[in-house]
N, C-alpha and C positions, 0 to 999 in steps of 0.2 A: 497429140490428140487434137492441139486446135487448128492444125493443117487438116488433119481427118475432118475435120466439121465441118472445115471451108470450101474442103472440096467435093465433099459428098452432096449426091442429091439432093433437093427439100423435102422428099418423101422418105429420104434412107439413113436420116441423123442416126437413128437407134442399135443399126446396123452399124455402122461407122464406128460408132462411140465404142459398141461391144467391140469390135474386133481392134482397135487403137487400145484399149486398157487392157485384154488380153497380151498382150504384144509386149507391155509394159508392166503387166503384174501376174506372174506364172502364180499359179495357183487360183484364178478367178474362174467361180465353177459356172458362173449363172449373173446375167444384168438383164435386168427388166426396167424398165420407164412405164410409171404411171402416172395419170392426169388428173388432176382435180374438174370432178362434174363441175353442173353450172348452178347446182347447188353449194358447192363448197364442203358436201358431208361422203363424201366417196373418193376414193381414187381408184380411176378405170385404167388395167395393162394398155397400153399401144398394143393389138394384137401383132402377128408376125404376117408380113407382106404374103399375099396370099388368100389371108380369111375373109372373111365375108364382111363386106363393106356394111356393114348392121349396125345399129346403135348398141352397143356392146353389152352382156346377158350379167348373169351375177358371178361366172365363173373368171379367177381372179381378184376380184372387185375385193377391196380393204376398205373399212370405213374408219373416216377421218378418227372421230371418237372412240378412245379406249384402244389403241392398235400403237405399237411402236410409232410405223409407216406414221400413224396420224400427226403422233408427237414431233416426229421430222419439220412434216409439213406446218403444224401451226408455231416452233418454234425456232423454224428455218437453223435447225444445229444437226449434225448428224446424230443418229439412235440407234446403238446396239440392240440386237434381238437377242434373245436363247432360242437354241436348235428349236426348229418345229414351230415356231410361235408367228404368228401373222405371214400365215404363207411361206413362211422361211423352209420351207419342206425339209430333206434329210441334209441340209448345207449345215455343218457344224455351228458357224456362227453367220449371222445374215444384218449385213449394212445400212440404215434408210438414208441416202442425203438430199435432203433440199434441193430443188430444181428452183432457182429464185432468176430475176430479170429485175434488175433497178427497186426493188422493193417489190415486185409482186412477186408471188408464191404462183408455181405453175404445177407441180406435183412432188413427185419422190421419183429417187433415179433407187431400186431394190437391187442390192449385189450381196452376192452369196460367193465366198472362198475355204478354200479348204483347211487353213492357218486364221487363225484367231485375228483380228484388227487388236490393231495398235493405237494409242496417241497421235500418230502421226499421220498413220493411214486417216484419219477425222480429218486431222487438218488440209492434208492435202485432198481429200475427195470434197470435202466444204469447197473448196477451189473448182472442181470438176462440175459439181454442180451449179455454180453461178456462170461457165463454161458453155455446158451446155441449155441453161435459161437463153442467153444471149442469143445463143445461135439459133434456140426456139424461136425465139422471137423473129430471127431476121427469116424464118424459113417458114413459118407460119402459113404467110399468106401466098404462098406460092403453090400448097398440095392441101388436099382436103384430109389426110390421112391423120393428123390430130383431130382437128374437129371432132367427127366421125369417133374417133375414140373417146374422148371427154362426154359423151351425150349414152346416159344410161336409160335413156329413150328422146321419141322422135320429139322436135320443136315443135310447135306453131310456126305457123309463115310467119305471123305478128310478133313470135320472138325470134324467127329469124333474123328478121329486121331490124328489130331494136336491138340486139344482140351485137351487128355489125356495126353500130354507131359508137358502141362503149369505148372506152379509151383502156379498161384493164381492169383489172381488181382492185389494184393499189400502187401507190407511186410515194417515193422517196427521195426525201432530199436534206440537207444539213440541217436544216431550221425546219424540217416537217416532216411528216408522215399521212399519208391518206388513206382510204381504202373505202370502197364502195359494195355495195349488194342490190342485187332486185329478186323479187320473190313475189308469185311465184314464179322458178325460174326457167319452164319450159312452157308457159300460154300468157308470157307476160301481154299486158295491153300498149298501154301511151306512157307509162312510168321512164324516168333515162337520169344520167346522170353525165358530165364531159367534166375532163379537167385538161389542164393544159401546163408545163411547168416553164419556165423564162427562166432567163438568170435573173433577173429582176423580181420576177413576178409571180402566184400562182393562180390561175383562171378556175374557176369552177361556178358550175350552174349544175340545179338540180331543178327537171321538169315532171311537174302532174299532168300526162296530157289529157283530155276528154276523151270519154265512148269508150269504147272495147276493141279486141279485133283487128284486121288489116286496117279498118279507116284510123283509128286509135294510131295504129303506127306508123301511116302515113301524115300524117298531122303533125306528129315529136317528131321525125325525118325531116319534115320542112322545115320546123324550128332550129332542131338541133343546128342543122345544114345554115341556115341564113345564120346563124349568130357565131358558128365558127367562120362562114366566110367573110365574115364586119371583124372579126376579132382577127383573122390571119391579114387582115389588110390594113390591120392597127386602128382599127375602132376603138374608143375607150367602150363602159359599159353601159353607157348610157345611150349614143348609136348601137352599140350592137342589141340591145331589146327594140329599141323602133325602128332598126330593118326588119326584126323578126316579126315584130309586129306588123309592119304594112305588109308583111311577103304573107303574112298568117290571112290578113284581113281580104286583099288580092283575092286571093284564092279560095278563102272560104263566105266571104261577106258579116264578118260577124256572128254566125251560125258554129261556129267551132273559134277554141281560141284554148291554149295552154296556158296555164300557171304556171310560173320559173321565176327562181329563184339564182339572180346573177350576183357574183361575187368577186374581186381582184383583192389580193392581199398582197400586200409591199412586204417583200423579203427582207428588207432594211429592216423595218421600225413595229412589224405587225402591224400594221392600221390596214383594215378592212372596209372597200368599198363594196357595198352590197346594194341591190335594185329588189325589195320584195315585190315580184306582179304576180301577186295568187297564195297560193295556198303553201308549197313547202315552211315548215318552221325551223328556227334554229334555237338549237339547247347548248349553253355555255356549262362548262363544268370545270370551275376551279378551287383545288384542293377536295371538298369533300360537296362545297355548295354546287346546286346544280339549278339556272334559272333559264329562262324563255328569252334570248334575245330580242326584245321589242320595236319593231318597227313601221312606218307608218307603208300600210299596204295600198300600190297601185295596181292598176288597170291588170288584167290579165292580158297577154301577147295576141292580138290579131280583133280583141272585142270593140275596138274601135280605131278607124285611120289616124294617121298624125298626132298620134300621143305621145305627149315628151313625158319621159322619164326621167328622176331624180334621182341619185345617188345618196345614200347617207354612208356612216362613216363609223365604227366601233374597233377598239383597238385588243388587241391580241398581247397575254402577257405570257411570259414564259411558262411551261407547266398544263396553259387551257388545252382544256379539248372541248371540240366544237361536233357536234352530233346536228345531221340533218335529215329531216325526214319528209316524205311525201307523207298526202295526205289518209294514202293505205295504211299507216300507222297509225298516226294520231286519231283517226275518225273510224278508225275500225269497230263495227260493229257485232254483237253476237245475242243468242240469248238472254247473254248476264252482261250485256250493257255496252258500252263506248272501253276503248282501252284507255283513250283520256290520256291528258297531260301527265296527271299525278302518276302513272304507271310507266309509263315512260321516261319520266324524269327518276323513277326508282332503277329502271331498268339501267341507263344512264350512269346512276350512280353505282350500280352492282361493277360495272365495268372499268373502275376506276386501275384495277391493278394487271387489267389486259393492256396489251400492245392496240395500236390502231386496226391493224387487220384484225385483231377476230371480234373487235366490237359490231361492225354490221350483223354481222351474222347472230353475235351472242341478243344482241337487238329483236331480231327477226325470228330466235328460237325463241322470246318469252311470248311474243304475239301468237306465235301457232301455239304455244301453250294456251295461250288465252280462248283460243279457238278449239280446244280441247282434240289438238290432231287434226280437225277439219281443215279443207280448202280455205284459202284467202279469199274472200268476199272480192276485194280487190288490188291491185299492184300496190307492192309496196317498196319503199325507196331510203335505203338508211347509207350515207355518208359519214367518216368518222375522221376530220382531220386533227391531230395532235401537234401543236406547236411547242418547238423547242428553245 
């Protein structure tokens, strides 16, 4: 199967896969590959090479919530169906596994056979699907034909944009766990988040940028862009916010300028070096406490030339989780007021016996809650790393 991977097209993984586990397992009546939207609450079929290059309709489409399929997806274990149940059509019994890539979650691989699954069949398809996450990934950027499937309608330009700057969902590693969200997630504006993993180290910044719109995401584009090329060329964090800054200032004069929040955390020892310039906040939550990590706020990126930045320093114990948010959360407003700290920090703590990936998300359902189903006023940005 992982010769079939390697040597199939970047457009024809799905095909490959089918016809290599047929080969290998007589009795598979049916494999389908599905994608998680760019909301995170769907999974859209890859349709069959052929159809119509469209942002893909409701036909198919399994939603994360309440569906075996979903169970798969947010508890990356395989999930037996009963006949007939989430699309499982007339397949006696119907398979979900996890499509995972280093800690992100990328959909559900749906297999239908004629013979019941076994114990084993789990384990070894668990295998299959971390298989084919890999090969997603390396084959991703080579054909549009995922994309195009994951989008249960059309982008913005402006989240096209910011779209192709993200680093992923979520990323894993021995001493951590990450996972990111922005919402909303097909007209996002300047909102973004980067992470970066070292053996040493892990990089993350999370930016609020100004304005709405393509200017919005041309603006986070030039930030993001200057602070990863000072960090890929071994900038600590504190050059890499005053490249971003002069590149910000350059070119806009002061008249635009991002909020960011930069961060390195020492894999050794937890101790976190952080740069607040603007608005993101961070919420500490250990054991059951959950408080505002306070820090003294500098300059926003580009509102003035030559501005040296500081570094402060708070340290990481086993167990924290660390929740960060743009200022679309905290500052959110509606009818019935501000979402405010103290809802956040509840929300925060409602999350304590989730995994890091579905915290953004579980974050960003209580805010549209708050907004009674309505539209996001504006971008909003939750980060959830969990230290081990």
């Amino acid at each position: 199967m992982e010769r079939a991977l390697r040597s199939a097209p970047a457009h024809a993984l799905p095909e490959a896969l089918a016809a290599a586990l047929a080969e290998g397992r007589p009795g598979l009546a049916a494999v389908r590959l599905l994608l998680n939207d760019y909301h995170s609450r769907l999974l859209l079929p890859v349709p069959p090479h052929g159809d119509a290059a469209e942002p893909a309709g409701d036909g198919g489409v399994l939603r994360v919530r309440g569906t075996a399929a979903g169970r798969a997806f947010v508890s990356r274990r395989p999930v037996r169906s009963s006949p007939g149940r989430d699309g499982g059509g007339a397949a006696p019994e119907v398979l979900f596994v996890p499509v995972v890539s280093r800690g992100e979650r990328m959909g559900v691989l749906e297999l239908a056979a004629a013979d019941p699954w076994t114990d084993d069949d789990l384990a070894r398809f668990e295998e299959v699907g971390e298989i084919l996450g890999s090969a997603l990934k390396v084959a991703w950027p080579h054909t549009d034909r995922y994309e195009r499937a994951r989008r249960h309608k059309r982008l913005t330009l402006a989240a096209e944009l910011q779209w192709q700057l993200l680093p992923g969902h979520a990323c894993a590693g021995d001493r951590f766990a990450l996972a990111g969200h922005l919402e909303p997630a097909y007209s996002i504006g300047g909102d973004n988040f980067d992470w970066s993993a070292e053996r040493d180290h892990l990089a993350l910044t999370v930016t609020n940028g100004s304005g709405t719109g393509i200017q919005a995401a041309l603006l986070t584009s030039l930030t993001v862009g200057a602070m990863r090329n000072a960090r890929r060329s071994g900038a600590d964090i504190a050059e890499q916010a005053s490249l971003a800054n002069d590149m910000v200032h350059v070119r806009y004069g002061g008249r635009e300028f991002t909020e960011t929040l930069v961060m390195r955390i020492d894999l050794a020892d937890g101790v976190v070096h952080v740069i607040d310039a603007g608005s993101p906040r961070i919420l500490r939550m250990r054991g059951t406490d959950v408080t505002a990590v306070e820090l003294e706020q500098q300059l926003p990126l580009g509102m003035f030339p030559d501005t040296e930045y500081k570094p402060q320093r708070f340290r990481l114990e086993p167990g924290d989780r660390l929740v960060v948010v743009s200022d679309g959360v905290f500052s959110a407003r509606t009818a019935r007021g501000e979402f405010g700290a103290a809802a956040l920090e509840q929300a925060t703590r409602r999350t304590r016996l989730q995994d890091a990936g579905e915290v953004p998300l579980a974050v960003i359902d209580e805010l549209i809650e708050y907004h009674e189903g309505a539209d996001l006023a504006d971008d909003a940005v939750v980060v959830c790393l969990d230290w081990h």
